[in-house]
Every structure is written in C-alpha cells, then in structure tokens.
DRENKOLDREN-207148 format. One line per 5 residues: number of its first residue (from 1); their letters; for each residue x, z, y of C-alpha. Coordinates in steps of 0.001 Angstrom, whole numbers, plus 500000, padded with zeros to 6 digits. Each point is the difference from the previous one (the first is absolute). Layout:
<pts>
NUM> A> X:Z:Y; ...;
</pts>
This chain:
<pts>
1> XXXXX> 843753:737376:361878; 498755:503701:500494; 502443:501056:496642; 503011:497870:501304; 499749:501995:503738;
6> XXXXX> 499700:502956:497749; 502989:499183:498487; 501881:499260:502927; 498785:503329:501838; 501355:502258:496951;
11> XXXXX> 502787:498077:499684; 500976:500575:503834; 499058:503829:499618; 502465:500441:497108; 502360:498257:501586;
16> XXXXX> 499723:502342:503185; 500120:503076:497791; 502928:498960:498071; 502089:499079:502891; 498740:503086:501627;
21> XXXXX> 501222:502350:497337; 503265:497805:499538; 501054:499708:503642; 498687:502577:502442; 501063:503300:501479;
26> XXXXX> 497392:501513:501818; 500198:502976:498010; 503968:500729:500925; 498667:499941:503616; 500155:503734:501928;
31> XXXXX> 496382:501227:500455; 501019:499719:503407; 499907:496568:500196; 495282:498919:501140; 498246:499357:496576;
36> XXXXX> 499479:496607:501456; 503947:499424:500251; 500375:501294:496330; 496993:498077:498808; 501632:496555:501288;
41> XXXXX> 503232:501212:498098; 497964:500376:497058; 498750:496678:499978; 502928:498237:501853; 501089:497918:496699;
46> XXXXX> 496829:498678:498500; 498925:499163:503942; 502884:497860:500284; 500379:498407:496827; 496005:498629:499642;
51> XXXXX> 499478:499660:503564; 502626:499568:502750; 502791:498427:497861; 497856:496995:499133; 498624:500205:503490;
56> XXXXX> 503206:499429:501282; 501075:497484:497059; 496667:498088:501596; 500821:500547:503712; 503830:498651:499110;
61> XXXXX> 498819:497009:498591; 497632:499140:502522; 502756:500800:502835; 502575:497811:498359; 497521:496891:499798;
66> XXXXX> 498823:500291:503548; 503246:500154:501098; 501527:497388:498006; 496396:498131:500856; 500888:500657:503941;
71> XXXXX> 503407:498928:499550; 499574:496323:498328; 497137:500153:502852; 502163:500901:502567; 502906:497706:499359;
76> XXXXX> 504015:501196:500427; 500442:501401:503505; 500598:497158:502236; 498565:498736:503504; 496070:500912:498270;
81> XXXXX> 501049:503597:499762; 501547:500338:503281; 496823:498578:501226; 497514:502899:498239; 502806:502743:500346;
86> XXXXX> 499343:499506:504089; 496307:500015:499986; 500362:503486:498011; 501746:501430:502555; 497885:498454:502372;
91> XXXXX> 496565:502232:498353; 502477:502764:499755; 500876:500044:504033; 496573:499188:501010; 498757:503029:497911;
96> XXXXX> 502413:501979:501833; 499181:498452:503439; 496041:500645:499314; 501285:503644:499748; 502098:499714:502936;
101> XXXXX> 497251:499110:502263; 497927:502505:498205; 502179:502595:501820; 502464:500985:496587; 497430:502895:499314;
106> XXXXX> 501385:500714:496183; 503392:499557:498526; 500678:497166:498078; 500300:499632:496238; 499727:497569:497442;
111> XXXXX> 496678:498878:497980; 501787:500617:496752; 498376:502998:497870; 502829:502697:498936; 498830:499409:496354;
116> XXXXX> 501323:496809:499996; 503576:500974:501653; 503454:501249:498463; 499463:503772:500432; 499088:502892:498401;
121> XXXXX> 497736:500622:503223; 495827:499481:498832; 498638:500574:503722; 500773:497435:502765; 499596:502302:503041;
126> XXXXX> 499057:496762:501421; 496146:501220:500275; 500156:500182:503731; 502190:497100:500737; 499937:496444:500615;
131> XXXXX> 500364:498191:497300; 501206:496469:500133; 500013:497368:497194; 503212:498894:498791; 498826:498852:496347;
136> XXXXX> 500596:495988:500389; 503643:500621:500844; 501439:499543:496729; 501805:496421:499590; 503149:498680:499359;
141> XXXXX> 501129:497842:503072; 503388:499263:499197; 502811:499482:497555; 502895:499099:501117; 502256:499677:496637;
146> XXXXX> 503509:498837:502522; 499838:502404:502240; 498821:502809:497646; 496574:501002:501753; 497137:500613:499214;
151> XXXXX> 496874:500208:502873; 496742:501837:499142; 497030:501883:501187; 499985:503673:499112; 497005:500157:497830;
156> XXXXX> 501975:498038:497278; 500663:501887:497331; 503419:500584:497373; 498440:498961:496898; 499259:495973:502329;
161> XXXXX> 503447:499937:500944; 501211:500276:496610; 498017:496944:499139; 500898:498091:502967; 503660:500897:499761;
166> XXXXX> 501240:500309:496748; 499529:496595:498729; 502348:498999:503134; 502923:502385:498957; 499120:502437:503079;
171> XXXXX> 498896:503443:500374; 499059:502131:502817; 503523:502079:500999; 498285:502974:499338; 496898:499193:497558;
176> XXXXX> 498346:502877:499375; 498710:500960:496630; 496375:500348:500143; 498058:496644:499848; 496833:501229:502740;
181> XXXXX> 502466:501548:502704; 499665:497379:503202; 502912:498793:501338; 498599:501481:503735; 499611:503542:498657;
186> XXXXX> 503901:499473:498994; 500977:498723:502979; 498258:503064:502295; 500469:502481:497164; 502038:500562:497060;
191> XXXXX> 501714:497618:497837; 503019:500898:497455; 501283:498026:497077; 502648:500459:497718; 502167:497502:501989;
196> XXXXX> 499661:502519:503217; 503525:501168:498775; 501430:497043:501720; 497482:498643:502299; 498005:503602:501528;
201> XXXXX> 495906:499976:500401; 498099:497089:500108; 499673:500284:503827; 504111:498399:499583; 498435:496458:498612;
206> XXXXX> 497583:499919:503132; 501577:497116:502190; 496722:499726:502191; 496565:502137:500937; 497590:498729:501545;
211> XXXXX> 497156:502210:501699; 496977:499620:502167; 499510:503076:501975; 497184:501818:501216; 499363:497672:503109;
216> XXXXX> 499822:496961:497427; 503392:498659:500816; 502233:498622:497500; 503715:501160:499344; 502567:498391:497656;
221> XXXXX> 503210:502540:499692; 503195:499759:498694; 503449:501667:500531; 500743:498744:503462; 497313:502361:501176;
226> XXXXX> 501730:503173:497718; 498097:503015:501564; 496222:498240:499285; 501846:498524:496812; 500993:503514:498529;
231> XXXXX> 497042:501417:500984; 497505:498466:497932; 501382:501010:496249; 498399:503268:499048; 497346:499672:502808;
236> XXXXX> 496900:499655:498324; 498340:497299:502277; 499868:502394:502952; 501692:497572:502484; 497969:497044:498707;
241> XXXXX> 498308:498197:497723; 502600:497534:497570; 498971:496676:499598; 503237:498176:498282; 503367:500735:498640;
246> XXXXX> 503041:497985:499639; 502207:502091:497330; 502962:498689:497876; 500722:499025:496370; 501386:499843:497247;
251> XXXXX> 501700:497477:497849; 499809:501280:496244; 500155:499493:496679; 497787:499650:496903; 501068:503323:498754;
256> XXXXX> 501134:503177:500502; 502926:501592:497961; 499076:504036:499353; 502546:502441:499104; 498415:503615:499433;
261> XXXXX> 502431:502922:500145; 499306:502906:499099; 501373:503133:501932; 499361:503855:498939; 500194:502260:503662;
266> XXXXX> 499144:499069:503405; 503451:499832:501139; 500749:497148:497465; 497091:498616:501078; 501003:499812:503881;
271> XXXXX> 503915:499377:499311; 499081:496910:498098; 496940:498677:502260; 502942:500739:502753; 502584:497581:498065;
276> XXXXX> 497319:497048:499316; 498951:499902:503594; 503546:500270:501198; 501333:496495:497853; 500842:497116:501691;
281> XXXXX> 497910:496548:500735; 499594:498779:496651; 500670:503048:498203; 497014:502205:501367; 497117:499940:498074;
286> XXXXX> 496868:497682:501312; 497801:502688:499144; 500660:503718:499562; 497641:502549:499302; 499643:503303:497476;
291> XXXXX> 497573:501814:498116; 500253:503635:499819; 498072:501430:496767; 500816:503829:500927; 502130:502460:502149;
296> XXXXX> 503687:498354:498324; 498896:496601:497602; 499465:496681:501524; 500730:496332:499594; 501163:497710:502937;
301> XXXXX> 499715:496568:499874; 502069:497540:501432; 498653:496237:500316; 502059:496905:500215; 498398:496198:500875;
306> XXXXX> 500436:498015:496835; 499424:496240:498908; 499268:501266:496562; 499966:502734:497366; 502692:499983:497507;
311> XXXXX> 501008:501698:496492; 501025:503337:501990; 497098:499546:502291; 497097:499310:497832; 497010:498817:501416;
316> XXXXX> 497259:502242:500592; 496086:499339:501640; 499589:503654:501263; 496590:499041:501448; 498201:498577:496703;
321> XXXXX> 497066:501938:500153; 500849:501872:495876; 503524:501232:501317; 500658:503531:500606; 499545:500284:503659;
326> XXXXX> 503748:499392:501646; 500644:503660:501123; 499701:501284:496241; 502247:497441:498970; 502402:500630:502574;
331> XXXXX> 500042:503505:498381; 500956:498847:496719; 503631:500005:501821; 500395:503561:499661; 499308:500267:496735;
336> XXXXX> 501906:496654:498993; 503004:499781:502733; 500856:497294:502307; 498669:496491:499325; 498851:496552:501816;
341> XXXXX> 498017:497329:500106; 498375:497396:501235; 496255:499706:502444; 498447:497396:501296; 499894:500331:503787;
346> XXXXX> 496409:500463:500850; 499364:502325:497051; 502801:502008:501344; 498537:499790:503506; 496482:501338:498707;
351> XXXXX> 502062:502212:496893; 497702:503162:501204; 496468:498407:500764; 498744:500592:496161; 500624:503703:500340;
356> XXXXX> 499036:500664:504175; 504087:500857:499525; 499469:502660:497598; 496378:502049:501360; 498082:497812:497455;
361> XXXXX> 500725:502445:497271; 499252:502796:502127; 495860:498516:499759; 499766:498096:496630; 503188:502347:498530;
366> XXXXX> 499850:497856:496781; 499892:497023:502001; 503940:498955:498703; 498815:500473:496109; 500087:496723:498129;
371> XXXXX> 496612:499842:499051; 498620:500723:503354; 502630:497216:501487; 498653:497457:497316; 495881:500758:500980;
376> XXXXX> 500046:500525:503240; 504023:499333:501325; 498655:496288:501008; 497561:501113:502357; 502639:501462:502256;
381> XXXXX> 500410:502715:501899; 497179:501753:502235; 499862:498861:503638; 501372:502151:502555; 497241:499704:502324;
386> XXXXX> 497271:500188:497315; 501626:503487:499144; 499390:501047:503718; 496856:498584:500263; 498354:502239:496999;
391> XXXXX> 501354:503304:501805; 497633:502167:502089; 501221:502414:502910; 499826:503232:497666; 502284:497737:497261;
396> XXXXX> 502171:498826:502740; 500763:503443:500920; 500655:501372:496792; 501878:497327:498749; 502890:500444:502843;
401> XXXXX> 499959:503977:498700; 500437:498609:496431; 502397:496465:500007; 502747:499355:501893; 501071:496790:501774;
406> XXXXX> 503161:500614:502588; 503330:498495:500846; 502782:500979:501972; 502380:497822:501209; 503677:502037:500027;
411> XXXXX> 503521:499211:500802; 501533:498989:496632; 502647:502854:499574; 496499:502237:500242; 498355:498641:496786;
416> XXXXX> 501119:503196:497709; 498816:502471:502549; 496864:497790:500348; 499421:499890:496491; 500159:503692:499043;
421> XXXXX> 497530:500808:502760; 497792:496904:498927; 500318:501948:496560; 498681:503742:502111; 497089:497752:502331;
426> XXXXX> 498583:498115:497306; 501103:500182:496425; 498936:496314:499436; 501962:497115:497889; 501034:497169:500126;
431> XXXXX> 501282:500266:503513; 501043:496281:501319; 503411:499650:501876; 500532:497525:502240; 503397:499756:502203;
436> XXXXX> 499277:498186:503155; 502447:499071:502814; 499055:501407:503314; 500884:497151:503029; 500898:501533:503525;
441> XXXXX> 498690:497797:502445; 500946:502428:503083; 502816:497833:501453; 497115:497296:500493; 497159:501905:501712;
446> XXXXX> 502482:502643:502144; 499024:503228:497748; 497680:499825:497033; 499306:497874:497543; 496232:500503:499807;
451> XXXXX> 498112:502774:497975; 502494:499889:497431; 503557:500681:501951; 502500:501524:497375; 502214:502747:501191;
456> XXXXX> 503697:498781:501412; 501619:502344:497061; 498170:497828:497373; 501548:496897:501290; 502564:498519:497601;
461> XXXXX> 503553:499974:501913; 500449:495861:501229; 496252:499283:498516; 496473:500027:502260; 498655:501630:497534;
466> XXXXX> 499962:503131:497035; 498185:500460:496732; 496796:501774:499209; 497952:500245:497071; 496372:500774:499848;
471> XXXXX> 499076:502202:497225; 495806:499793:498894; 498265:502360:498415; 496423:498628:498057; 497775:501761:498083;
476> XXXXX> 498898:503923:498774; 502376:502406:501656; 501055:502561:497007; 497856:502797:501116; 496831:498207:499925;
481> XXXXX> 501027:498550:496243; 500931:503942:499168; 495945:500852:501671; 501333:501665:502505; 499069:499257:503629;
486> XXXXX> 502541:497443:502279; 500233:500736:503903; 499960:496887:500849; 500607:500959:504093; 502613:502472:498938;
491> XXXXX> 502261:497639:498112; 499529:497005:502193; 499901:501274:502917; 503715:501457:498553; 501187:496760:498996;
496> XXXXX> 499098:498527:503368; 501990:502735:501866; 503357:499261:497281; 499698:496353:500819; 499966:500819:504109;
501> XXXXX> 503305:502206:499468; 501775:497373:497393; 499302:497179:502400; 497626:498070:498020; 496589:498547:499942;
506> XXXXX> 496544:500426:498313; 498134:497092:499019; 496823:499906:501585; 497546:498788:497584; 499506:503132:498774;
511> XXXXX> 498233:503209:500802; 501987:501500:502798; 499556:503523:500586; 502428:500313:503306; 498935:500262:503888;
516> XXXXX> 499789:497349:502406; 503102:501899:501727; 502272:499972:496127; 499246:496223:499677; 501776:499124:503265;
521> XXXXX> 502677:502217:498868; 500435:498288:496903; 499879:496391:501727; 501424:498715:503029; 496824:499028:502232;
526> XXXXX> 501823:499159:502837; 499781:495571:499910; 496691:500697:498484; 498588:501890:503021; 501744:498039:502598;
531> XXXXX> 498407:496760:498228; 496009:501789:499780; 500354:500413:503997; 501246:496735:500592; 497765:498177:498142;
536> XXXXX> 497236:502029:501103; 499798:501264:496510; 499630:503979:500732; 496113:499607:500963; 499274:497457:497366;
541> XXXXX> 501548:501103:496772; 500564:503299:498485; 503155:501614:499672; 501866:499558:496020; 499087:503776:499417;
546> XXXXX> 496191:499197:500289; 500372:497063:498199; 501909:501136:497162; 498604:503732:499341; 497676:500709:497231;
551> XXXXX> 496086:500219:500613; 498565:502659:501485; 499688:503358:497362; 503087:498939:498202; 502280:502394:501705;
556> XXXXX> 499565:503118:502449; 502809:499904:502122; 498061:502462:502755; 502564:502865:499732; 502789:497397:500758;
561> XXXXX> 498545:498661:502823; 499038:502993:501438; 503406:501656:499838; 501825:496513:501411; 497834:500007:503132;
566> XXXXX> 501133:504217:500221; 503437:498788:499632; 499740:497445:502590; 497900:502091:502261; 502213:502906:500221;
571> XXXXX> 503005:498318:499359; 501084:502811:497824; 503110:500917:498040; 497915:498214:496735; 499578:497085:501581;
576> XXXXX> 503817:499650:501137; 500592:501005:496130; 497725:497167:498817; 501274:497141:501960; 503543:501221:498790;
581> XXXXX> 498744:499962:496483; 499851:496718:499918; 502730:498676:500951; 502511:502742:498410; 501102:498773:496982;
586> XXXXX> 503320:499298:499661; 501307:496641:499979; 502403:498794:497230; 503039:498008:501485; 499236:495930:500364;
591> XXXXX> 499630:497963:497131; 502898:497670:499196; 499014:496244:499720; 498399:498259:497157; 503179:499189:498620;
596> XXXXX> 501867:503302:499681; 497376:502664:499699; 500391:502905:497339; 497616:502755:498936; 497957:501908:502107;
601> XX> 498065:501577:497104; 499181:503831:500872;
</pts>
C-alpha cells in the first residue's frame, strides 16, 4: 500500500514538473509584476491540468446528472411548474417585505457569490448589502413549440436549454455560446450571438419580464408598457429582482452549413461583413461572425441551416473532444483558401467551449497538441468559476495588469479604425468579430430606447435600425508577452473614451476603468432612472456603476474624480471642453437600408 502511494505521489510530482517546464511563463513576467503573481504564472499549467481540469470534469458531471435528475423529477413545464414557480416568488417577496418592514436599512443584492457569475469581477461588493436568495429559480415552465416560446426562470442555464430544445428543432433566438451563462444574466446583461446580425442583443427575443420589486410586489412587463419595458435590458437588477422570462425561438435545422473566407486587410474584412449582412431574407447568412488572427488576416464565417451535409459540405464533429479546437481550424483558411462544410447544430452552438474561445492556450499553451488532446482533451475544459475561485486579491490585481478581456461594441463602418487601435491598446490575437444589428426603439417610449439608444446618424435610411459589430479582445496584451509592463488604466480607460466618441458601447462584464459620470455618457440612463424612482428602486438597489465596477484596489480612479467634481464645481472652461468631447465626433451621413448599403470601410 505504502509503495503504491509512493508511486502515485512521484508520479504526480513529475507530472507537475514536466507540465511546469512545458507550459508556464512566469519567468517572461516583468519583475514588476508581486512574486506571488509570477509564482502562480509559474505554476499556472501543471495547477490546471492535475487539479482544476478534472475538478471541473467532476463538477460537470455531477451538474449534468442533477439537472437531468431534477428534470425527469420535475416533469415538462405544465400546471406543476406554474404551481412551484409562484411559491418562489412568493419566498422571494416575503424576503423583500421582511426587509421592508425592517426599515430598507442596506441595498439589496442577490445571494449569489461573484465566483460563480459571468464576469471577470472576483469581489461581490455585496459585503454590506442584503442579500436575498434567488438559487431555486432555475426551471423550465414552458414550451410552447406553436407559438414559438419558451417560459423560464432566470437561474436556468444555456447548456439546459440546449437539451431541452434541440431535440424539438428549437433554439433560443439568440443562444449564447457558453453552456453556464443563465438565461437571467442575459436578459439584464449582455447577450450576443452570431445571429445578432439580423436579430440585435438578446434583450430583442425578450417578449415578457417579470419582476418583484423591493416592496414584494410582482410585475409582469411587456411592450405595451415601452418605457419600464426598455428599461430593464442592460440594468443589472437595479429596478428589481427577475423572476421569469417569456423570450422567442427558433425553428432550426440539424445542421449548420460553414463557409470560411478568408480576407487579408481590415477593409476587406468590413466591406464583405457589410455585403453578408446587407443580403436579402433567404440570402443572409443565419450566422455571421469572424476571426481576426492579426492586424490584416482573418477568416469570417458565414452559417447556413441545413438538413444535411453533402459531398461539398463534408461533415465535420468540431466538438469531439481529439479535434483541434475550432478556432485553429478555422485558421487553416488562410493558409488553405476558402472552403465549407458541414456542423452539427449544437456543436456549432458550443464550437468555442473546448478552448474558453481561444484563452485556453494562453494557460495550458500546449493544450491544442495532439497528444495532450488525446490524455487529457476528454476531460474538458477548466470551469470558469473554478478559475476565479483559485485567485486571491494580490492575483486578481495583477492579473488585470497582465491579461486582457474587453469589447467594444462600434458602428460597423468603424471596425478598421477599431481594429488598428485594438492592435496599439492591446496587441492580443485572435480578436472575435461579431456584427450585431442595433434596434431603435425611440418611436415607442417618446425618446430613448433604454441604455443602449444608437445615434439617429447610425440609423439605416427606411430601417429602425443600423449595424454594429463588437470587436473582443482575450488574452496577454503584446507588451506583457514582450516582459514589458501593460497600463492597464491607460489603455482602457482610452478605449472607453474612443467608444463614447464613436457612439458605441462597452460590455460590462469586464473590468471597467471609467467614472460613474463616463458610464452615463456612454449609455442612455434616462428609462432606467425614471423606472428606479418609480418603482421605488433608487433606495433599494444600487446604481449599474456600483454593480458592475471591479472590486475595490483594482483601479485608482482618485485623480479623475477629483478633477470631475473641480469641473463641476467651478464650472470651468475644462468642464465645458469635456462635456463637448463627448459628443464631438463627427457623424457619417445615414446608413442606407439593408438592401442597398455599400462600403463604409475607413
């Protein structure tokens, strides 16, 4: 016994220092960088491979049975369901009444631990809150495969509506990529998919919210109430707590036709994204989406429903666990030229889960190599939250000054302008591309159309609506790879201000390094604060910026700060020149519609 544990123990210690010396980089890490920071680097790979990837193989398996367990359980939806979805929302309002009566001494959050969430964010800032529990809402309560529906509670997650709806011929309208996002954080957050090029965000599919608000009441919205409606996408659960959805779907197909084509500058790039988007109904693309591998290479690809792969199509399993991982295939294109084929639909839908997109190779960077895909490729990827969850506050810190995780959401016509200063900011490849249609909802509501109101120039001429793309950056920033140091604050903090002047967005999972004061310049706030007051939601619920920003020691934005309240308090000639700033770049002339639009590439 004692020679077999000693065998096992050596065994594991070889293995460590192998991986170790095959995989880390803690030694390419600036001196500037805490020892503890370059330490972790150092023994990033072995850590993951021995211990958290078959954590997370175990924690996967065990998920997937409960829920699958709880499911059969549970039964499909149906009168039962209704019945336990109101008695959750009943121990959700009376939480919220107890803390009613209690006087509403401390804001209101949910129970859920950051760890577990979407977000680069380790720290909840919920120490000094309320925290209710929300946990049990996570059930399917309806299907409705006529009318194209599909009724849930927001803890349910993207990987459980692939098995529920798949096997029907449905999808979500926009269903996202990664299997543990919830369908709630979607729905009060950020949700793109390479569909958004015909049908926007997520928040488009939502046909229904419903709410209970801080009293304990219970709302159900939809669009003949436009102003509460718009409000809610974007708003982080600071007007209430969601309880259900009612969001739209999808008829499909078993598979899904991929063309990759290859283009060689960033103007090709935009002019042919530009055309694809721009085709008819039944010409367009189901999917469209690109990969950029460096400043002027990258490889869109266009997806097409299909009943079946054919001879020019061949058939290909992308997510078999000893395949390359799907970005480094897609790459093959620019060494091989154009060329199609054929994926079934849910390994499409999941075609970057292996590979965390492509950051896997960034901590195990031989993780694509044959050999390591045939040991340790069926084990799957490392969770997400187990990543977060094995950081400590000096880690956390470093690792926003040394990895990068950003996306800006332009107007289309911007995307070679965007890319070159992606290329300055950050220095890191692949960069993902996805074009996503912008809806104007301002006719409904009087004036905005929630936090996200394009700008009237972007409109397409006879449409309610323009194109955007959001470009993501994930992984080392060049400067860190090169062991120099990254400002972190300095680039992001310029990236932010671009995306104000361009019109655009910045998605807010990430580490945010702008004021409370830039964020409401960058979003519209204006339904979202007239809903907090009327809902009694300004007392009870943080605003988005205290919700969203990273943990406190992340980012000093004191000299900021300080000179905004100067500005505002002696209204000087810099403040004037600030406001102006952003709001001064020059408009291009309106977009023609869908149907006749032409290059904007700059």
């Amino acid at each position: 016994m004692l020679a077999t544990i000693g065998y096992g123990v050596a065994s594991f210690v070889i293995a460590f220092v192998l991986a170790a010396l095959l995989g880390s980089d803690g030694g390419a890490l600036s001196k500037e960088f805490p020892w503890q920071f370059r330490l972790a680097a150092a023994c990033r790979t072995p850590v993951l491979m021995l211990i958290v990837v078959p954590l997370s193989f175990i924690r996967g398996k065990y998920t997937l049975a409960r829920r699958r367990l709880r499911r059969y359980l549970r039964g499909p939806g149906g009168k039962a369901a209704a019945v336990r979805h109101a008695a959750h929302v009943d121990s959700i309002s009376e939480q919220l009444r107890a803390w009613d009566r209690g006087g509403r001494k401390r804001k209101l959050r949910t129970a859920r631990s950051n760890w577990a969430a979407m977000s680069t964010k380790l720290g909840s800032n919920k120490e000094e809150c309320n925290q209710i529990a929300l946990g049990h809402m996570n059930e399917i309560l309806d299907v409705d495969e006529d009318g194209l529906t599909l009724t849930c509670e927001p803890g349910v997650t993207m990987g459980e509506l692939t098995d529920e709806l798949l096997p029907l011929g449905l999808m979500l309208q926009s269903h996202i990529e990664m299997e543990s996002i919830t369908i709630g954080g979607l729905a009060m957050g950020f949700g793109i998919e390479t569909n958004s090029h015909k049908v926007g965000f997520f928040q488009e599919s939502v046909l229904e919210y419903e709410f209970v608000d801080s009293h304990g009441r219970r709302h159900s919205v939809t669009k003949d109430q436009p102003e509460l409606f718009y409000a809610l996408p974007w708003s982080y659960g600071t007007v209430g707590f969601l309880t259900s959805l009612k969001v739209k779907l999808l008829r499909t197909q078993p598979y899904v036709r991929v063309e990759y084509l290859p283009t060689s500058s960033a103007g090709e790039l935009t002019s042919q994204l530009q055309r694809l988007a721009a085709l008819g109904e039944g010409q367009a693309p189901d999917f469209l989406e690109a990969t950029l591998y460096d400043r002027d290479n990258a490889v869109i690809q266009a997806g097409y429903f299909d009943a079946r792969p054919s001879t020019a199509a061949p058939l290909n399993r992308i997510n078999v666990w000893y395949k390359p991982f799907y970005y480094r295939h897609v790459e093959t294109a620019l060494r091989s030229g154009a060329f199609q084929e054929s994926i079934p639909l849910q390994h499409f839908l999941h075609r970057f889960t292996r590979s965390i997109f492509w950051e896997l190779e960034d901590m195990i960077p031989f993780s694509n190599h044959p050999l390591y895909r045939a040991l340790w490729g069926w084990l799957g990827p490392p969770e997400v939250s187990l990543l977060k969850l094995a950081q400590g506050p000096v880690i956390r810190k470093a690792s926003v000054y040394a990895h990068v995780v950003q996306e800006s959401i332009m107007p289309l016509w911007r995307l070679p302008e965007g890319i070159a200063k992606f290329d300055d900011w950050f220095g890191a490849y692949p960069l993902l591309v996805f074009p996503v249609r912008i809806f104007d909802h301002s006719s409904e509501t009087g004036g905005s159309s929630g936090l996200l109101t394009p700008r009237a120039a972007e409109i397409e001429q006879g449409e309610a609506s323009g194109l955007w793309v959001d470009l993501g950056a994930y992984g080392v920033p060049r400067a860190v790879r090169e062991g120099a140091v990254w400002d972190a604050k300095e680039n992001i903090r310029a990236m932010e201000h671009w995306t104000r002047e361009v019109g655009g967005w910045q998605a807010l999972y990430t580490d945010i390094f702008c004021t409370p004061t830039e964020l409401r310049q960058m979003f519209d706030f204006s339904l979202l604060d007239k809903a907090r007051k009327r809902h009694d939601g300004v007392d009870a619920f943080p605003e988005v910026y205290d919700k969203v920003k990273s943990e406190a020691g992340i980012s000093d934005l004191s000299a900021e700060l300080a000179a905004e309240r100067a500005a505002a308090k002696k209204g000087t000639a810099a403040g004037r020149r600030s406001q102006s700033a952003a709001t001064s770049v020059k408009s291009p002339p309106r977009r023609r519609s869908r149907s006749r639009s032409r290059s904007r590439s700059r």
